[in-house]
N, C-alpha and C positions, 0 to 999 in steps of 0.2 A: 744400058748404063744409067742414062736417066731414071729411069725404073727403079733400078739397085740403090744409087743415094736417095728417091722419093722413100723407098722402103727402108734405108736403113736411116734416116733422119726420122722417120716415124716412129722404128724401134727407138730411137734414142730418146725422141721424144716421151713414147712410153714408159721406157726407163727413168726417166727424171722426173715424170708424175708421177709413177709407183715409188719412187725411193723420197718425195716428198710427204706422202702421201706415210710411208715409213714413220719420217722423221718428225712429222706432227700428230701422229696418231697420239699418243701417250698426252698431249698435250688437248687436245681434242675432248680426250676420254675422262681428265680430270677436269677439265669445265662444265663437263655436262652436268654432274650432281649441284655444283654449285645454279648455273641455269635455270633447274628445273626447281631448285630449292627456292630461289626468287619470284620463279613464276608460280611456285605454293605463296609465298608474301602475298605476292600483288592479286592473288586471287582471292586471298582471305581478308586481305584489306580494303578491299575493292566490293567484296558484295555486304550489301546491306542486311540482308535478313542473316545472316550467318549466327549473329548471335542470339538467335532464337534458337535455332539445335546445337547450341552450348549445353552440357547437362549440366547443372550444379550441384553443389552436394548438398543432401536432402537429412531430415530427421530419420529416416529407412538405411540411407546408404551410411550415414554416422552415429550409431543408433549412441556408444557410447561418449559423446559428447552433450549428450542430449538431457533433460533434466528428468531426475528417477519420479516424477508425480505429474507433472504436465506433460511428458515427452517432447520438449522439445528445446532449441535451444535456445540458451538463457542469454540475456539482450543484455546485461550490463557483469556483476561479479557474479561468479560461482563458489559456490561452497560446496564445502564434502563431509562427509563421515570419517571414521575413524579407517574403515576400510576403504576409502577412495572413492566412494558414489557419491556421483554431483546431483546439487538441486540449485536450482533457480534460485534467486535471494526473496523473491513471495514466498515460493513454497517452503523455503528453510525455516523462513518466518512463521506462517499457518500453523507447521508439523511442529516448533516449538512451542509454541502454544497449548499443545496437547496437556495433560497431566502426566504422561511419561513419555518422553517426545522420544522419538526411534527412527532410524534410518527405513523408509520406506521397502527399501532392496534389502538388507542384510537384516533390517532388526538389531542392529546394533546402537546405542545410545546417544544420543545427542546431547550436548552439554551447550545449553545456549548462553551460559556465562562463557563457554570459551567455544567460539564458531573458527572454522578450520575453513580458510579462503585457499581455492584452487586457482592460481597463478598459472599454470602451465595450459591448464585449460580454458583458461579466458585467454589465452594470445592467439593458442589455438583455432577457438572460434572469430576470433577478431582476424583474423585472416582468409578466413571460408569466403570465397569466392561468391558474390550475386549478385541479382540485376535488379535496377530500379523500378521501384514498384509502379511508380506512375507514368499513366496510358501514356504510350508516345514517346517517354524517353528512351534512350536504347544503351545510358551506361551499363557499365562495366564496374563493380566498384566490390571492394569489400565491409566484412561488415564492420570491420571499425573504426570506417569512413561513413556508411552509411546514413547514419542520423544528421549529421554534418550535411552532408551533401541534398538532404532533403531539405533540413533547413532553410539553407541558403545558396545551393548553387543549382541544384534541378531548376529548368526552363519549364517543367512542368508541373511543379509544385505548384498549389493552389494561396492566392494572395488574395487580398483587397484590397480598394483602391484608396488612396492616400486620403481622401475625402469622406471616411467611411465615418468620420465622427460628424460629421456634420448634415449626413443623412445620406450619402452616396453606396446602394444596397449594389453596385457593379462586384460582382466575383468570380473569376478567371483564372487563369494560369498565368505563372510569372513573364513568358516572353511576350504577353499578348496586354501587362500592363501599364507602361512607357505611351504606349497606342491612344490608350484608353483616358490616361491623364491629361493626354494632350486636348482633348475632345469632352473630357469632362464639365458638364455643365455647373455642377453646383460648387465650383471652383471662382466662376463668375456672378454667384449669388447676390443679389443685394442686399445690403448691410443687417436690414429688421428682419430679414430670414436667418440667417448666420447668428440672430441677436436672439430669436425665439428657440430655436437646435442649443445654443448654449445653456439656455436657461433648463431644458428641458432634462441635457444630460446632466449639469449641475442638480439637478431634481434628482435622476435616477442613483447620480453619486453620492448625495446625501443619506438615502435610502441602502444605500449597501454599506457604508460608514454604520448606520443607526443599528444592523446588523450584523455586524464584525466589532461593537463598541458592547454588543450585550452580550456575544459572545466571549471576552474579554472580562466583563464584569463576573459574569457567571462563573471564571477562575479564579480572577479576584477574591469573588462569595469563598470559595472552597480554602483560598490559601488563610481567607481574614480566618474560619472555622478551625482553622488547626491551628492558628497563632493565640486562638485568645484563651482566654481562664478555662479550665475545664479538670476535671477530676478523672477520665481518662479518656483513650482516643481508642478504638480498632476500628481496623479495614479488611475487609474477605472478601472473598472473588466469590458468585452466588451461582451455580446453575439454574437457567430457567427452563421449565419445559410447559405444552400443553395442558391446561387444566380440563378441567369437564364440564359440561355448558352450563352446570347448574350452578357452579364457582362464582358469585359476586363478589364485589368490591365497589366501595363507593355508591353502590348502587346501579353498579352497571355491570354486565358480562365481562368476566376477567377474559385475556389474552392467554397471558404465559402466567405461570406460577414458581415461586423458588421452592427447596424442601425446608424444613423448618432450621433455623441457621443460628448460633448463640453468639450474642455478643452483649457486652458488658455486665453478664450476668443475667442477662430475659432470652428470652426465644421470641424470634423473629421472621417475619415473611415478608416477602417482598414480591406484589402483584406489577404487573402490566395491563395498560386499557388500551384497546383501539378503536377510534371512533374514524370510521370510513366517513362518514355523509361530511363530516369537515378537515378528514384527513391530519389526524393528530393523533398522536402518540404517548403515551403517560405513564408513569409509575406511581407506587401507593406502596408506602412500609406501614405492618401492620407490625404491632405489640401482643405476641398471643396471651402471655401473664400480664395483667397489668393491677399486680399486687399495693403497688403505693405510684401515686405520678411522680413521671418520670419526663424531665425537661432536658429534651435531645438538640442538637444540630445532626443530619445528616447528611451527604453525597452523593450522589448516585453517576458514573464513569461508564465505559465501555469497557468491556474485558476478552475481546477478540478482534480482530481485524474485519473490518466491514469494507463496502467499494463505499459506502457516506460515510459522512460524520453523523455523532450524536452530539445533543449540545449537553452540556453538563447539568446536572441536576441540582437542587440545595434547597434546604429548607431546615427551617428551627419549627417544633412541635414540642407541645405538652402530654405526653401520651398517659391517659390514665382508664377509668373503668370505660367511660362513656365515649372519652375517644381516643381508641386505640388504632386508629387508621388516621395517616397524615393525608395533608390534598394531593388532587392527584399534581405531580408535573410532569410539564413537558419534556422530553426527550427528543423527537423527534418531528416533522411535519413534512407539508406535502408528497414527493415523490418517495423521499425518505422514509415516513408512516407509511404509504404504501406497501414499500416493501416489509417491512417489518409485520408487517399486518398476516405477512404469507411465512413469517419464520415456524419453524415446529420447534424450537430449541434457543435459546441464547444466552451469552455469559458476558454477565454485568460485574460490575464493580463497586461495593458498598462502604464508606466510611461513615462512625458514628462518634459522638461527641459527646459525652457524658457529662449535663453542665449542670449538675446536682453540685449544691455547698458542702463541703467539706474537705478532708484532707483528701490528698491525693491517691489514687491506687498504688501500690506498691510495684506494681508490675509496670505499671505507667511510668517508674521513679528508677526503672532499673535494676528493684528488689528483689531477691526469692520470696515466695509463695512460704507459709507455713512446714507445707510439704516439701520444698524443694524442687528443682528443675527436675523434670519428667513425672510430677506427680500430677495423677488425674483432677483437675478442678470439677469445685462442685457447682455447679449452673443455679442450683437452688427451687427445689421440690416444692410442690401447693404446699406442704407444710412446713418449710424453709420459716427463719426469721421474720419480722415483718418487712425486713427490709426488702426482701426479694433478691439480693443480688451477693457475690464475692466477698465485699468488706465487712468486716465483724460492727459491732453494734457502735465500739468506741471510735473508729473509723468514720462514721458519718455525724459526729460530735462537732462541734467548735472550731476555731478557723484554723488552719494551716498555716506550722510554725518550721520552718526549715531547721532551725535552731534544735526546737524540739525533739523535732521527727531524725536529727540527726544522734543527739544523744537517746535516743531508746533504741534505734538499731545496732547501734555502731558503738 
């Protein structure tokens, strides 16, 4: 008997584990996803290297977000073509540049009076997922956070130290400069050291002022040139390329050479000099007819997108038989001249100034030509007038009467 209730309270007992065991099942069975979904959390949030076998999306894996000339993708606006292809906002720039600027992918037209901005494409990439460049950080960030975030809040962007005007050469990483301030010597400098650094950098600022004051003038020169009396003005864009060694100018081995170019009525060249042993850089306009002298202003520009600057050019000359080559000028120097020294090719910028007395060009004034608009001008042949140039003989006469010149045309 004992036996039979030991055994049948065991059954019971069996029975009301299995029918618990029933009635918590289903409850069981839908926590576990959630469980193991937490314990994915805490495992991915918990290990450190994880985000190194993060893939991010690559110039390969997005090949069409990517810019149709650099391949790759473009860090601020996009622009497109007519048919949808994006380019970088350089390369948009370079390819208009061109003489008939074309969509690198379709060959379809670019119109750089009207550039066509992809909007849909820059949020696109502004949202591309990537990781911070510098060693040691381990964000997470996208890219139209990116710049931002290097600026000013990476702990391992690279800084220096708050003392660096006054000679402190310390340069680290941002979390490690707090440290470094604290412990900085030349913070505690004495006064005639802090007094001789002051004077010194005031030296070097003088010196870059004296240079950002001529580069200034130099524009100045160009705008006085087009404001003042002049009988007419043109401006052309000049190809330059490779001459051949036996080419001087000046008296020295030309560089680059232009083809021969008309303006105001002459034919015109326009050399390049480079002189390596003091790294400098120069231009020379030559006068190839120099039938009667001829008393110029001209300008010399840049006329492509370079990574330097050029500094601007100018100069007034009398060009006649004996000198028909102006001085050379500067254009360029040190690192600058360097490079240019290794160009095979370049396109410059030419304005000239035609400060002969007399009335004014007609075409200068806004007038048709004899001929009419689209009619062939004549440049003026060795056996031209003596004048050598566009204006008829009465034309280079007597002073210039607005009055005048208004009742004979009009």
């Amino acid at each position: 008997m004992p036996k039979r209730c030991q055994d049948g309270s065991s059954s019971k007992q069996t029975k009301k584990s299995k029918k618990n065991t029933d009635e918590n099942g289903a409850s069981s069975t839908s926590n576990a996803p959630v469980a193991s979904a937490s314990a994915g959390v805490t495992a991915c949030t918990s290990a450190p290297p994880a985000h190194h076998e993060q893939q991010f999306p690559t110039e390969e894996s997005l090949p069409h977000l990517c810019c149709g000339v650099c391949l790759s993708f473009p860090e601020a606006e996009v622009m497109q073509c007519c048919s949808g292809h994006i380019l970088c906002r350089p390369c948009y720039e370079r390819v208009c540049h061109d003489e008939k600027p074309t969509c690198p992918t379709c060959r379809e037209t670019l119109d750089p009076c009207k550039p066509i901005r992809n909007m849909l494409a820059e949020q696109s990439i502004a949202r591309l997922a990537v990781a911070c460049p510098n060693e040691g950080c381990h964000a997470h960030l996208t890219r139209g956070v990116l710049a931002h975030h290097l600026a000013s809040e990476c702990a391992y962007r690279a800084v220096s130290c708050k003392y660096a005007a006054i000679g402190c050469k310390w340069a680290g990483v941002a979390s490690a400069l707090p440290n470094h301030e604290e412990e900085c010597k030349k913070g505690d400098a004495p006064g005639w050291k802090l007094l001789k650094r002051v004077v010194a950098i005031n030296k070097d600022r003088e010196t870059r002022h004296a240079s950002e004051l001529a580069s200034a003038n130099a524009g100045a020169a160009v705008i006085e040139m087009l404001s003042s009396r002049c009988r007419n003005i043109e401006f052309t864009s000049v190809q330059m390329h490779k001459c051949s060694a036996h080419e001087h100018i000046a008296g020295v081995p030309a560089h680059l050479v232009s083809a021969t170019f008309h303006a105001l009525g002459f034919r015109w060249k326009l050399f390049t000099i480079s002189e390596s042993s003091s790294s400098r850089y120069s231009v020379v306009l030559q006068l190839r007819d120099s039938r009667v002298p001829l008393p110029a202003d001209f300008f010399v520009l840049r006329g492509q997108p370079l990574e330097f600057s050029l500094k601007p050019a100018s100069s007034s000359h009398k060009f006649a038989n004996r000198h028909r080559s102006s001085e050379p000028l500067l254009i360029a120097e040190s690192s600058a001249a360097d490079a240019l020294a290794d160009f095979e090719a370049l396109t410059l910028r030419i304005g000239l100034v035609d400060k002969r007395p007399g009335r004014l060009d007609r075409g200068f004034m806004g007038q048709m030509h004899g001929g009419g608009y689209g009619a062939e001008p004549d440049w003026g042949d060795e056996d031209d007038s003596e004048h050598g140039s566009l204006h008829h003989a009465d034309d280079s006469e007597g002073d210039y009467s607005e009055s005048d010149e208004s009742a004979r045309y009009f």
